[in-house]
VEXTORVO-22618 format. One line per field, with one value per residue: residue in three letters; residue number from 0; x, y, z of N, C-alpha, C in turn. Coordinates in nm, 2 decimals, decimal comma. Last residue first. Layout:
BEGIN
type <- c(ala/...)
seq <- c(NUM/...)
nu <- c(X/...)
nv <- c(Y/...)
nw <- c(Z/...)
cau <- c(X/...)
cav <- c(Y/...)
caw <- c(Z/...)
cu <- c(X/...)
cv <- c(Y/...)
cw <- c(Z/...)
# end
This chain:
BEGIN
type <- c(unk/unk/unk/unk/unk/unk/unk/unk/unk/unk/unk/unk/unk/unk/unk/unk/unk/unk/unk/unk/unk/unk/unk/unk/unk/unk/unk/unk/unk/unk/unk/unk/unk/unk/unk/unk/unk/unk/unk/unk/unk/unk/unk/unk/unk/unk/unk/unk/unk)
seq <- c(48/47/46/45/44/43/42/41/40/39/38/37/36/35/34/33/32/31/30/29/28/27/26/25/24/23/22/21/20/19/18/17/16/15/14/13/12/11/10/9/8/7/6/5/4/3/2/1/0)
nu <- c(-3,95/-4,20/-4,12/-3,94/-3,97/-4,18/-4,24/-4,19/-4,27/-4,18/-4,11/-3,82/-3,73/-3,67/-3,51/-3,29/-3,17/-3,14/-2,92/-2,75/-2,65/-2,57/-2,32/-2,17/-2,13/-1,97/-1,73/-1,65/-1,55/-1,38/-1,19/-1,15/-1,04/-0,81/-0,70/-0,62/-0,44/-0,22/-0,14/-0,02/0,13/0,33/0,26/0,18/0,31/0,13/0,13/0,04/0,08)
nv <- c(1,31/1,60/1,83/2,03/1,99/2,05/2,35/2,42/2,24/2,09/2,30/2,34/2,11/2,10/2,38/2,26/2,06/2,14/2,30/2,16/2,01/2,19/2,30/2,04/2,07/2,29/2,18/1,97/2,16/2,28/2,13/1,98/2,22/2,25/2,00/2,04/2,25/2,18/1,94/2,13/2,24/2,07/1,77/1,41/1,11/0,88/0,49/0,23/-0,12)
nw <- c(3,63/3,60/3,34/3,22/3,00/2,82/2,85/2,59/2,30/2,08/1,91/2,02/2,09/1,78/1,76/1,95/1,80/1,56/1,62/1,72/1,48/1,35/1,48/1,51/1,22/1,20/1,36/1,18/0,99/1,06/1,14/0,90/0,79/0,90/0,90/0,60/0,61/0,75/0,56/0,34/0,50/0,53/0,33/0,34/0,20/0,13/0,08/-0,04/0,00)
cau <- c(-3,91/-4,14/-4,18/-4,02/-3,84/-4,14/-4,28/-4,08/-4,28/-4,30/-4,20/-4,01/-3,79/-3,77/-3,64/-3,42/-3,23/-3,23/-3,06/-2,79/-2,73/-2,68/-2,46/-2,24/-2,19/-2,10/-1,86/-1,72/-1,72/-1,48/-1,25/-1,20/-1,14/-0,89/-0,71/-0,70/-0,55/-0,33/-0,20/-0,17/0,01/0,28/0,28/0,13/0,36/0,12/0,12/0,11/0,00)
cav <- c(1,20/1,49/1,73/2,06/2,02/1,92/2,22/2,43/2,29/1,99/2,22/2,46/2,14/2,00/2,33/2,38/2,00/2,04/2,38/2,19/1,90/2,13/2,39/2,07/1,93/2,26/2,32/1,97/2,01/2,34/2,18/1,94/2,14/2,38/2,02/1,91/2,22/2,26/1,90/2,02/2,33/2,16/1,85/1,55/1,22/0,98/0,64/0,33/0,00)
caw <- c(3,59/3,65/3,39/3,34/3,01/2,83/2,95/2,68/2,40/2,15/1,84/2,02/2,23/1,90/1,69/1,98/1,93/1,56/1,58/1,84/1,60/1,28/1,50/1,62/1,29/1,13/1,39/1,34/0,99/1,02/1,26/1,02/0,73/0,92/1,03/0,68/0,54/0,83/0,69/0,33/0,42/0,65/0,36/0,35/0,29/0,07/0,16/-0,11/0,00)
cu <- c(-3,96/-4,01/-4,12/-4,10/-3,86/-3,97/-4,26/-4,14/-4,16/-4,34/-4,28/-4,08/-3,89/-3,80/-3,74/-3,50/-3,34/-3,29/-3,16/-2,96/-2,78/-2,76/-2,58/-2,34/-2,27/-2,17/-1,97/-1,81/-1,79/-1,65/-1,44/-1,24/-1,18/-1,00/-0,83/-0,76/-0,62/-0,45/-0,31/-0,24/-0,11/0,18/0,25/0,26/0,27/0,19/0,16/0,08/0,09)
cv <- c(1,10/1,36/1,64/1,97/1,99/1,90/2,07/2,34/2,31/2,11/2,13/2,39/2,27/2,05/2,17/2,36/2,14/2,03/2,29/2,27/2,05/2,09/2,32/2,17/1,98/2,18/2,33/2,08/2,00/2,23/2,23/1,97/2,06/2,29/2,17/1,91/2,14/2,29/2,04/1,95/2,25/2,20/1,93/1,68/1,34/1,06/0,72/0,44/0,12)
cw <- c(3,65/3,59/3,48/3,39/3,18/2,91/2,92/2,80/2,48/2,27/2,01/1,98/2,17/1,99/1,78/1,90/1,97/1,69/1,60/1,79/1,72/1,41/1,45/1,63/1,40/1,21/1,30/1,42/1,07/1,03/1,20/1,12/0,81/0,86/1,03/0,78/0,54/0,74/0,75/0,47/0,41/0,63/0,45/0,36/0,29/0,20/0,11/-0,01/0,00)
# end
């Protein structure tokens, strides 16, 4: 199997593209999670267990 050495440029260009995903990722999952709590309500928050 054949490896490919990165370069300094090509690595922080991997790393800036990874961070970026993950900050995508996490504003997708956090809009999803407010959109549910407005959609069922804020008293779903507030219920017994």
């Amino acid at each position: 199997m054949d490896t490919k050495t990165l370069t300094d440029e090509e690595q922080s260009a991997r790393k800036r593209r990874s961070v970026a995903i993950a900050l995508a990722l996490a504003g997708f999952v956090g809009l999803v999670f407010l959109v549910t709590i407005a959609r069922l309500g804020a008293s779903v928050l507030e219920r017994p267990l």
